[in-house]
Biopython code that builds the backbone (N, CA, C, O; Angstrom):
import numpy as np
from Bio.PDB.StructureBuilder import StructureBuilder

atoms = [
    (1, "UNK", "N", (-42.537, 78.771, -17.428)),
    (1, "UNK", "CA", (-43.441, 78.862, -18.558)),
    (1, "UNK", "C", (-43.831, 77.454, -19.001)),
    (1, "UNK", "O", (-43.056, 76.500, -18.942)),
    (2, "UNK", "N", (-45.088, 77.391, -19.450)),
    (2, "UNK", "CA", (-45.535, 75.878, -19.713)),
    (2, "UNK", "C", (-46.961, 76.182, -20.599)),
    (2, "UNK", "O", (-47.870, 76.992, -20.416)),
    (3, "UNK", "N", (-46.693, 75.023, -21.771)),
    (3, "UNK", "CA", (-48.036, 75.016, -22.778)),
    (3, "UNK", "C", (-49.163, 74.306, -21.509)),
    (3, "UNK", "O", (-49.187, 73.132, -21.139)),
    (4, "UNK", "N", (-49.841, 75.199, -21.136)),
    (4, "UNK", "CA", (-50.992, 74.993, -20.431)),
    (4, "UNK", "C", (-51.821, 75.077, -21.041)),
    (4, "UNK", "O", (-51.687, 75.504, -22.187)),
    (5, "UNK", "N", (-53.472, 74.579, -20.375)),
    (5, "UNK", "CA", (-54.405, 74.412, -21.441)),
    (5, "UNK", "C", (-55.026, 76.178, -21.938)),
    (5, "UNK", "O", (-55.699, 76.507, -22.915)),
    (6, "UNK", "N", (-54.433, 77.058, -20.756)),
    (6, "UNK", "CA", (-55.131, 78.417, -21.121)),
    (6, "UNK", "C", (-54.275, 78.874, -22.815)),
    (6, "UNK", "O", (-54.699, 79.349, -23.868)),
    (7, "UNK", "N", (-53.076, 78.475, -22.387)),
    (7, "UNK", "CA", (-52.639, 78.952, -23.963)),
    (7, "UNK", "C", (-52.953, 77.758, -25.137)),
    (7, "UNK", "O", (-53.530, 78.228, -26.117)),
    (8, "UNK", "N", (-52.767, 76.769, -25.187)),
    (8, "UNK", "CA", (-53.693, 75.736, -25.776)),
    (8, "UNK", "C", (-54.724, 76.591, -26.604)),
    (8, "UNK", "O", (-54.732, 76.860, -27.805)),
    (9, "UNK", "N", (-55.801, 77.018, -25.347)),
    (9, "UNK", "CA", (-57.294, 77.664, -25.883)),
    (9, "UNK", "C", (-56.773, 78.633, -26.708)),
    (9, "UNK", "O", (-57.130, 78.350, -27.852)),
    (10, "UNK", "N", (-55.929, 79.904, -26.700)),
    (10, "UNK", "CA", (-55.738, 81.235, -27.643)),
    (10, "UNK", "C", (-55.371, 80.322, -28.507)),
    (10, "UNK", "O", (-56.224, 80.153, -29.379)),
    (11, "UNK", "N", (-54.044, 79.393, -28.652)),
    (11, "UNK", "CA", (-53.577, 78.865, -29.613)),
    (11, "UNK", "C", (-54.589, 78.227, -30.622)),
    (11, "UNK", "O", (-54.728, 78.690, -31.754)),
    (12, "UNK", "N", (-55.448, 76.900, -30.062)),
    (12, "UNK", "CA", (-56.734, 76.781, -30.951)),
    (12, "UNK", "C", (-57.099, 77.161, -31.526)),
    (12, "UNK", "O", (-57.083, 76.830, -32.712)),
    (13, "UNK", "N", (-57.939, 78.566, -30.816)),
    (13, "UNK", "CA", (-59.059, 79.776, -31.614)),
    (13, "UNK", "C", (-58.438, 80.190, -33.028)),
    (13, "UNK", "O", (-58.958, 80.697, -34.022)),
    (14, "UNK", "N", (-56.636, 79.632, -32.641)),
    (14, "UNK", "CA", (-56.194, 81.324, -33.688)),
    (14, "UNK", "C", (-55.689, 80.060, -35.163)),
    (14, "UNK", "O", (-55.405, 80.356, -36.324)),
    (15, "UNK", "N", (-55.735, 78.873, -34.607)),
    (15, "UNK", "CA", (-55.694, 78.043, -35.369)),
    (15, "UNK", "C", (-57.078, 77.537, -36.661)),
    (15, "UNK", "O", (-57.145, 77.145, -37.826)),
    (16, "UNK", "N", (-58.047, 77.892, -35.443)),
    (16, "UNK", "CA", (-59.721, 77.620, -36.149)),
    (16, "UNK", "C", (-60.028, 78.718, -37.287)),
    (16, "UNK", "O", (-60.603, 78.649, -38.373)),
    (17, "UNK", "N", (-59.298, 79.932, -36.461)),
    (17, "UNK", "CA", (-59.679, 81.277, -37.590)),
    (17, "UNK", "C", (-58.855, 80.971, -38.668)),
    (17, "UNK", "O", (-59.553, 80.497, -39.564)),
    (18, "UNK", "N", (-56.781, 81.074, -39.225)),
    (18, "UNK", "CA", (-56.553, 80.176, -40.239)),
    (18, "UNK", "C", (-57.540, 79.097, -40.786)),
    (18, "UNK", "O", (-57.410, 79.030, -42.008)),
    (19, "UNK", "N", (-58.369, 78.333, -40.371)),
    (19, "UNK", "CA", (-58.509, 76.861, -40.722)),
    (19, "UNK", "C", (-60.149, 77.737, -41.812)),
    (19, "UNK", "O", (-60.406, 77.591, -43.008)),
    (20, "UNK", "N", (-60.817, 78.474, -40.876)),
    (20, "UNK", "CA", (-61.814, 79.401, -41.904)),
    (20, "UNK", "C", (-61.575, 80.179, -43.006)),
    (20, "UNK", "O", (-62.062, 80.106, -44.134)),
    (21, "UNK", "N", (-60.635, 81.056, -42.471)),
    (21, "UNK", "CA", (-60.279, 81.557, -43.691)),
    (21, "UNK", "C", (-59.474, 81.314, -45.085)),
    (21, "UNK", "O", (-59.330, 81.923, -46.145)),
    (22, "UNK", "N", (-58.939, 79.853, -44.395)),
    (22, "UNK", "CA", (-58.404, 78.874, -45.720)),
    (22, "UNK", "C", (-59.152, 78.546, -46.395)),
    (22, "UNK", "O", (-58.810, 78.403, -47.569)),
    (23, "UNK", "N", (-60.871, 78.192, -45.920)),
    (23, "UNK", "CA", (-61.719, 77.436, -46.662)),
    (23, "UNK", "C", (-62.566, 78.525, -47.302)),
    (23, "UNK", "O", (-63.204, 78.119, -48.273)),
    (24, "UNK", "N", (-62.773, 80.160, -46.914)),
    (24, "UNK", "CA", (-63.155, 80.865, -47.319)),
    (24, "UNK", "C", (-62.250, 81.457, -48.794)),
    (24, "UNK", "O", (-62.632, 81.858, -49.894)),
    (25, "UNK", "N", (-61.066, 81.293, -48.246)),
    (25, "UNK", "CA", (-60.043, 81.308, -49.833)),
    (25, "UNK", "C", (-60.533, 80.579, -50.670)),
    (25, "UNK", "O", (-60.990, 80.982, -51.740)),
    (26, "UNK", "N", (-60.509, 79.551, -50.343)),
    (26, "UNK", "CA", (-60.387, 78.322, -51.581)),
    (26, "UNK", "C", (-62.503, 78.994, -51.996)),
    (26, "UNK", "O", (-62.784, 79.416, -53.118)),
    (27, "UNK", "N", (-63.125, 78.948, -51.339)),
    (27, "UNK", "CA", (-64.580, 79.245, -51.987)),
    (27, "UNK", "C", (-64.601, 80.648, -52.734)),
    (27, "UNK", "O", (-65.533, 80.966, -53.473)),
    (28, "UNK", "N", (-63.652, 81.354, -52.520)),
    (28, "UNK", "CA", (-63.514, 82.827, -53.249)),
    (28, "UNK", "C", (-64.712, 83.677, -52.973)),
    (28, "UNK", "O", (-65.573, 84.099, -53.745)),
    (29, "UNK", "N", (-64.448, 83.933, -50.746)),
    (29, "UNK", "CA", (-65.611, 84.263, -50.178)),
    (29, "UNK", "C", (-64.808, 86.154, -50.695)),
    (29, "UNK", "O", (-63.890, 86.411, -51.473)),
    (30, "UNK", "N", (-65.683, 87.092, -49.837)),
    (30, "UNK", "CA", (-65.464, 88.540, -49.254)),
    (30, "UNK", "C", (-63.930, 88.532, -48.938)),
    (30, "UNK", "O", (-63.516, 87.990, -47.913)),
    (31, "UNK", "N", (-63.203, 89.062, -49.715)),
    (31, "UNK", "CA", (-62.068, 89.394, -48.671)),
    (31, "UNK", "C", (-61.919, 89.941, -47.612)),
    (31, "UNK", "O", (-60.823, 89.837, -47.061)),
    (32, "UNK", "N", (-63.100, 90.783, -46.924)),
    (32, "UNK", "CA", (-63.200, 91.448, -46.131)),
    (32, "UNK", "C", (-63.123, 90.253, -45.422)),
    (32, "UNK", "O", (-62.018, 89.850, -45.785)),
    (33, "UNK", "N", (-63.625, 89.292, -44.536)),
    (33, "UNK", "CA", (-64.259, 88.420, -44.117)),
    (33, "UNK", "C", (-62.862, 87.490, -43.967)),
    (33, "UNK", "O", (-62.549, 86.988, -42.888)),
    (34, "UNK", "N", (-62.028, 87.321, -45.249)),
    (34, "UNK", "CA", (-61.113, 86.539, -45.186)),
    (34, "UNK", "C", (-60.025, 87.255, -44.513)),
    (34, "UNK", "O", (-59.110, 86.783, -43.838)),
    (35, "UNK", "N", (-60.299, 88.572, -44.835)),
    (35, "UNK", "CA", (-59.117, 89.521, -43.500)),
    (35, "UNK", "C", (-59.119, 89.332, -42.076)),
    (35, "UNK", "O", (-58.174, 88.972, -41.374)),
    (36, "UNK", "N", (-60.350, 89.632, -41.716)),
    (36, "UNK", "CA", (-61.186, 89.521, -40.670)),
    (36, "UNK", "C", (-60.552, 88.160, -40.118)),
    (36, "UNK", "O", (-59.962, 88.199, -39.039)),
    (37, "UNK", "N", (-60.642, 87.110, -40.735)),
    (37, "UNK", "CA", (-60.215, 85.798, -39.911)),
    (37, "UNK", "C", (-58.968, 85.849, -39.462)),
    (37, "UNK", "O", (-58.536, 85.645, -38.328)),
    (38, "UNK", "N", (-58.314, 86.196, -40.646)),
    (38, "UNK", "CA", (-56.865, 86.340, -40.815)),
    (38, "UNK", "C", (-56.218, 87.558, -39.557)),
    (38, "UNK", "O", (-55.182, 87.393, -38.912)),
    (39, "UNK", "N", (-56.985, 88.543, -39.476)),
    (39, "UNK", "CA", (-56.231, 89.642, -38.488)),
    (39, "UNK", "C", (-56.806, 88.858, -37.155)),
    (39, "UNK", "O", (-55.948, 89.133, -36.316)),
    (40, "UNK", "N", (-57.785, 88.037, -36.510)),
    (40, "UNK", "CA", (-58.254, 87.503, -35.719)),
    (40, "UNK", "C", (-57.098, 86.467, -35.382)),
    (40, "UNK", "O", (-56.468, 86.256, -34.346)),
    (41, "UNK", "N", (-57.064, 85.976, -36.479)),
    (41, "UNK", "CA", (-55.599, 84.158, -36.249)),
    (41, "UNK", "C", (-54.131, 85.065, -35.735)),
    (41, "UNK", "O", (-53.432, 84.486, -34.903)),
    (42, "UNK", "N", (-53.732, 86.267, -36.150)),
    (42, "UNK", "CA", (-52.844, 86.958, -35.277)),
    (42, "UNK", "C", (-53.131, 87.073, -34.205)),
    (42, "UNK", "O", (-52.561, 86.370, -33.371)),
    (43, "UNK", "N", (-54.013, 87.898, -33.855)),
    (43, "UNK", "CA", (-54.214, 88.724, -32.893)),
    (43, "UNK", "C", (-54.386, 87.176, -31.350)),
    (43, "UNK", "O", (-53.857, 87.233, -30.241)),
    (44, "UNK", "N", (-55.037, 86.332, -31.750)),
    (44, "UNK", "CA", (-55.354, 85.106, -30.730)),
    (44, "UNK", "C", (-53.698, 84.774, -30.710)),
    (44, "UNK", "O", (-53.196, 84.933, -29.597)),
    (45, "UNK", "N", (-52.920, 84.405, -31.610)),
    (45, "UNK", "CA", (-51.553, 83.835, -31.857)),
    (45, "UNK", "C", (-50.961, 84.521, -31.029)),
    (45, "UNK", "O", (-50.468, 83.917, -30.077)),
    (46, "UNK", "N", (-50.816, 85.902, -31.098)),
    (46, "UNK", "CA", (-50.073, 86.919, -29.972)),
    (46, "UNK", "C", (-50.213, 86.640, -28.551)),
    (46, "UNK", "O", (-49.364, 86.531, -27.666)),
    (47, "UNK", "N", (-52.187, 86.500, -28.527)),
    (47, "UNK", "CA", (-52.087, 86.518, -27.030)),
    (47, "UNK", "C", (-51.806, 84.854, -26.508)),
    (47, "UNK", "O", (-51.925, 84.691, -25.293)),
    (48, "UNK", "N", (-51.502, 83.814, -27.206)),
    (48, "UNK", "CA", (-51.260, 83.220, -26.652)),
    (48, "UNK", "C", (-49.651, 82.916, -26.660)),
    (48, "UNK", "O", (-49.209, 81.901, -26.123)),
    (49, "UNK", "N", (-48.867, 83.810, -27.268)),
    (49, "UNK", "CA", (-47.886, 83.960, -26.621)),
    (49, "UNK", "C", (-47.355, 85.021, -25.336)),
    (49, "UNK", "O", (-46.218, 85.050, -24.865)),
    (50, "UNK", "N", (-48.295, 85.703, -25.009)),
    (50, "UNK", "CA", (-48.581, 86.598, -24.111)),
    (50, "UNK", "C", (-48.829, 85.609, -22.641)),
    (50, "UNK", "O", (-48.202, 85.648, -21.582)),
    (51, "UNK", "N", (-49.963, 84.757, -23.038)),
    (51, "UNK", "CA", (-50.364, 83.447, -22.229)),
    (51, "UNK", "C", (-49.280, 82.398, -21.686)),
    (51, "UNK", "O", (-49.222, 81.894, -20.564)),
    (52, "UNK", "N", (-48.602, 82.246, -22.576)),
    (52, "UNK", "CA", (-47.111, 81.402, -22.714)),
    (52, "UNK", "C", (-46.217, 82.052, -21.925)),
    (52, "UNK", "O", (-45.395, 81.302, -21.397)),
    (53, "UNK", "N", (-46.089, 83.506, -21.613)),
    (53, "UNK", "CA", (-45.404, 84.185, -21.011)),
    (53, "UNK", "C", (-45.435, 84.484, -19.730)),
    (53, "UNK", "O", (-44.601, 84.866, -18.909)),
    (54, "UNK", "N", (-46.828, 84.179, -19.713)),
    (54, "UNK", "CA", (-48.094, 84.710, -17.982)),
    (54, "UNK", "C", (-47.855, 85.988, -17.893)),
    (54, "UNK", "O", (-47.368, 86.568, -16.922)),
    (55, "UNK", "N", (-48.265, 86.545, -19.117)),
    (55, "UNK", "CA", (-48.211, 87.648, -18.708)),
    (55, "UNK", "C", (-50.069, 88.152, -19.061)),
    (55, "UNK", "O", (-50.817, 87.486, -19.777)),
    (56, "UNK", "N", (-50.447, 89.404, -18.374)),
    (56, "UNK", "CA", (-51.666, 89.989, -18.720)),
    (56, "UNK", "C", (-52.197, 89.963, -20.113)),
    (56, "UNK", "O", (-51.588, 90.120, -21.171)),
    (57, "UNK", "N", (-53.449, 89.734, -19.894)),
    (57, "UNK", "CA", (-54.096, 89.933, -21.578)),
    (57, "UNK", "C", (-55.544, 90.948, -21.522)),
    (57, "UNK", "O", (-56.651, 90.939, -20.984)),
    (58, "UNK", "N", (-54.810, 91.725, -22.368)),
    (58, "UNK", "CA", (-55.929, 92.955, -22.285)),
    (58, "UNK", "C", (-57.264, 92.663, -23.301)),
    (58, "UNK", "O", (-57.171, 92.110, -24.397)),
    (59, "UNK", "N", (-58.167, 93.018, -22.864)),
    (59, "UNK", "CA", (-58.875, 93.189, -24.412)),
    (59, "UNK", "C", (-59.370, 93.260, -25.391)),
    (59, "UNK", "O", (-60.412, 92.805, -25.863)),
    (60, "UNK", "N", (-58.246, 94.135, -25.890)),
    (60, "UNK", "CA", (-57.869, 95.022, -27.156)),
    (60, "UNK", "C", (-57.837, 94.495, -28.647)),
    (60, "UNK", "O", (-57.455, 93.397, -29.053)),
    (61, "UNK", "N", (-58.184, 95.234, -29.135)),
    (61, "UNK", "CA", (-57.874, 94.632, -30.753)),
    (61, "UNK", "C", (-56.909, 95.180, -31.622)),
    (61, "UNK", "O", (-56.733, 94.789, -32.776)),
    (62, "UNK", "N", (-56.335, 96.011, -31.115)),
    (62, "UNK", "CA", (-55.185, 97.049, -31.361)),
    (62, "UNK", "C", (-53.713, 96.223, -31.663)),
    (62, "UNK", "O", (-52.808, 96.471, -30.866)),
    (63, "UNK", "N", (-53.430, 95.277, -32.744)),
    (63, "UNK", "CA", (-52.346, 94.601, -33.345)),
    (63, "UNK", "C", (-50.976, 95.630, -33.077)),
    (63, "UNK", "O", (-49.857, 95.163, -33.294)),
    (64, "UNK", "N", (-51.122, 96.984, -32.617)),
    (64, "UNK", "CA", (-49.819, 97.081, -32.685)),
    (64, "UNK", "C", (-49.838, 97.235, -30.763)),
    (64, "UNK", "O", (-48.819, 97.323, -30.078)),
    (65, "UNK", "N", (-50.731, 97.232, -30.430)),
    (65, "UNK", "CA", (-50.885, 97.371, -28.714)),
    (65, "UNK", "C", (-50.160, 96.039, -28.292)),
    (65, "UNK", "O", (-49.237, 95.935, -27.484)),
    (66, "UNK", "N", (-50.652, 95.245, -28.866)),
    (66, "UNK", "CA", (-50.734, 93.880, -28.602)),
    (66, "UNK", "C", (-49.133, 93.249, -28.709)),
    (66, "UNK", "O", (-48.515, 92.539, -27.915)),
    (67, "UNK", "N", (-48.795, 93.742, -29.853)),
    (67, "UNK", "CA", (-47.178, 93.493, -30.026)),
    (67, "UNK", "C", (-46.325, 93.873, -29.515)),
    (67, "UNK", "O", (-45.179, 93.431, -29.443)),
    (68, "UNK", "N", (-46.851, 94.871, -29.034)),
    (68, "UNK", "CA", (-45.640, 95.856, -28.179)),
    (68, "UNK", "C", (-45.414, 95.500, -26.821)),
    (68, "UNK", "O", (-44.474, 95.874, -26.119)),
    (69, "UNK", "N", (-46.710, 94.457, -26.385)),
    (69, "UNK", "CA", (-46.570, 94.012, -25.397)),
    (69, "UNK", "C", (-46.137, 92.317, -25.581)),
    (69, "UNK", "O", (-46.304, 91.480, -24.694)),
    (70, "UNK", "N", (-45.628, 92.075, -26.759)),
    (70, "UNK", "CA", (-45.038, 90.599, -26.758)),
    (70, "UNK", "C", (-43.166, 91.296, -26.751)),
    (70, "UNK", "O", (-42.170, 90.602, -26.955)),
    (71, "UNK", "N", (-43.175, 92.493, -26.517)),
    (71, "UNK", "CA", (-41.729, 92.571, -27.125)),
    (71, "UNK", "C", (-40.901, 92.662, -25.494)),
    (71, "UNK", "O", (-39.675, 92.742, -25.428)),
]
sb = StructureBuilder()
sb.init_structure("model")
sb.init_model(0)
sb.init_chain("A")
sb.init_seg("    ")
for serial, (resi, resn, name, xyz) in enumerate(atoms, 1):
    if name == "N":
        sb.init_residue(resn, " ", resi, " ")
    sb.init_atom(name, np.array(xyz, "f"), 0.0, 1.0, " ", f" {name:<3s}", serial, name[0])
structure = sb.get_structure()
């Protein structure tokens, strides 16, 4: 197992979505919107421990699909 640049990339994305929806907090955007980032910064976080693992990445947007396959 090795931080390669493919998990790098999930890791990023899921870092960029936190980094939006922090700034959408602080502006007191849609919560919808601030969920939205927020269930996105998981869902990338997962698969790049999925990535970290080499294992398959489906997908899915299904947070409990997704976990069940980090377990």
């Amino acid at each position: 197992m090795a931080l390669t640049n493919y998990v790098r990339q999930w890791l990023g994305r899921a870092d960029e979505d936190i980094q939006t929806a922090e700034i959408l907090l602080r502006e007191e955007t849609s919560a919808n919107i601030i969920c939205f980032h927020s269930q996105q910064a998981g869902e990338k976080f997962l698969k790049g421990f999925l990535a970290f693992h080499e294992k398959h990445i489906r997908k899915i947007h299904d947070m409990s699909a997704i976990l069940a396959e980090c377990e």
